[in-house]
N, C-alpha and C positions, 0 to 999 in steps of 0.2 A: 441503422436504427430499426428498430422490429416497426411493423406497421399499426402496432395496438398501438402504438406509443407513439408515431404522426397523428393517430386517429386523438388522442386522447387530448391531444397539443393541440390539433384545429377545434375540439369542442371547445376548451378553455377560454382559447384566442376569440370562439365565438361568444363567449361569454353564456357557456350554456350549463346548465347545470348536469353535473357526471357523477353519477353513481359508480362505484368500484364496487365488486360484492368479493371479500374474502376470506378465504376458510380459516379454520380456527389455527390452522398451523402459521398462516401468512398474518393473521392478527396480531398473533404471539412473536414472529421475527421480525417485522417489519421495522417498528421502535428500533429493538434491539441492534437490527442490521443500521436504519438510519443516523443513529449512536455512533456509532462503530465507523461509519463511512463520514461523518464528520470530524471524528478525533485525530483519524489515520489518513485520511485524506484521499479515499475510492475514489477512482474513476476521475481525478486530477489530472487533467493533460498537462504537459509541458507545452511552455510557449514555442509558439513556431517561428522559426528564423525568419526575420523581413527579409534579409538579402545574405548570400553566402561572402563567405572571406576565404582568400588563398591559404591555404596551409604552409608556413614556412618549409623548406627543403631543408632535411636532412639525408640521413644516411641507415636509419632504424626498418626493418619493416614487420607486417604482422600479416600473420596467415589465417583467415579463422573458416574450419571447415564447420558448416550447419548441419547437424543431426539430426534425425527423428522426422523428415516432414512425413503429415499426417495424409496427403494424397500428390502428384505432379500438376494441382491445379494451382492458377491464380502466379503470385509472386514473393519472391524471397525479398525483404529489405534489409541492407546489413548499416548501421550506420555506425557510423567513428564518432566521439567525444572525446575534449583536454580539459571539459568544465563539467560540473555538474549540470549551470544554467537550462540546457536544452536535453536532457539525460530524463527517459529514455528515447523521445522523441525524432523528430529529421533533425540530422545531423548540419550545423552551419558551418560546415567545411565545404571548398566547391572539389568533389572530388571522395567525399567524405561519404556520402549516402552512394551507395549500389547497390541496383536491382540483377537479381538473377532467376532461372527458371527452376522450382522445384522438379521438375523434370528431369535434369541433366544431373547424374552423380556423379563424383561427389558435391556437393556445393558449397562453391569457395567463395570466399569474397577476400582478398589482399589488397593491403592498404603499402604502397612503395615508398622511400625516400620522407619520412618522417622524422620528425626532432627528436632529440630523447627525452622524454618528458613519463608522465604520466594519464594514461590513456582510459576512456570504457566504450566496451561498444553494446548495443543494442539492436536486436533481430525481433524481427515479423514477418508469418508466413501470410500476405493477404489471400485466403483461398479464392476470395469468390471477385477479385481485381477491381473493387470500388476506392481504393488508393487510401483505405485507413483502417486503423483496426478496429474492428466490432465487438460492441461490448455489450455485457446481459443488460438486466433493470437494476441492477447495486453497481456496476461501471466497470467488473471484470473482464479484461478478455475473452471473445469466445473463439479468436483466432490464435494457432500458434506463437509462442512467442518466446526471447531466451535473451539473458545478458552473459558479458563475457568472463564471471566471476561467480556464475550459479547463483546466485541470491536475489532470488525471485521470491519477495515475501508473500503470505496467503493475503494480507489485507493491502492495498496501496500498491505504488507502483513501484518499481526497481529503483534503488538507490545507486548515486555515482559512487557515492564511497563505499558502498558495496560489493562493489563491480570492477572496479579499475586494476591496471594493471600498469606496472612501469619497465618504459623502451630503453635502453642503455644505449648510447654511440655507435654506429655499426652491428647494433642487434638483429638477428633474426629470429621471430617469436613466432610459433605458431598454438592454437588454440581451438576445441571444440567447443560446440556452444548447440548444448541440445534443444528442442523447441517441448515447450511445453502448453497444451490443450486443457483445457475445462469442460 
């Protein structure tokens, strides 16, 4: 979180009166953006798993190599979803979220011995290794980021049903998943 915006929060909290001074161009979007971010639903996280579940054993697996990181700082997270529920989010699979180093090319992340079902995964590059993704003042990303079915809309966050992909019995699938920057 940028530090205008700690600073802005402890006035508040102190019950202080805060003036904001903005230009005529921030006058005129601001509305319009806060409109916009309540219809579609900006900068809505997905609920974070209380406690991980085993992923049933199958026989399926997925290969997803990550594209585009913007420098070898910080960390890749690639996470696996069967639900919307936690989409894009950490993955509540135990086995399901992996960390890898943008450093090391290419970057892989394989998910082994999986069911045949219906799958989405979701990637984030944390540059700066504070363990989450950072967002502007409207609650876009300002860190890399990519699901597994390109459908990264401009307003809100990625959709499962956007995203997903389905494993067949003894599948071998693999998949790029480029990271995209703001």
């Amino acid at each position: 979180m940028a530090t205008w915006v700690k600073s802005l929060a402890r006035l508040v909290k102190a019950r202080r009166r805060v003036v904001v001074r903005l230009t005529s161009m921030q006058r005129t979007l601001l509305p319009l953006t806060l409109a916009a971010c309540g219809l579609l639903g900006c900068g809505g996280a997905p609920p974070i798993p209380r406690s991980l579940v085993p992923m049933p054993p199958g026989s399926a697996s997925l290969r997803v190599e990550v594209k585009t990181p913007r420098s070898p700082k910080g960390t890749i997270y690639c996470s696996l979803h069967a639900t919307p529920k936690f989409f894009p989010g950490a993955s509540p699979f135990v086995g399901g979220q992996l960390k890898r180093s943008p450093a090391t090319t290419p970057v892989i992340c394989a998910y082994d011995n999986l069911r045949p079902g219906t799958y989405a995964v979701s990637v984030f590059h944390d540059e700066n290794g504070n363990g989450t993704t950072d967002t502007n003042w409207v609650g876009a990303p300002v860190e890399g980021y990519g699901a597994s079915g390109g459908d990264l809309p401009s307003l809100g966050p990625p959709t499962f049903d956007g995203n997903d992909l389905t494993l067949a019995e003894g599948e071998r699938k693999a998949l790029e998943i480029k990271l995209w920057y703001r």
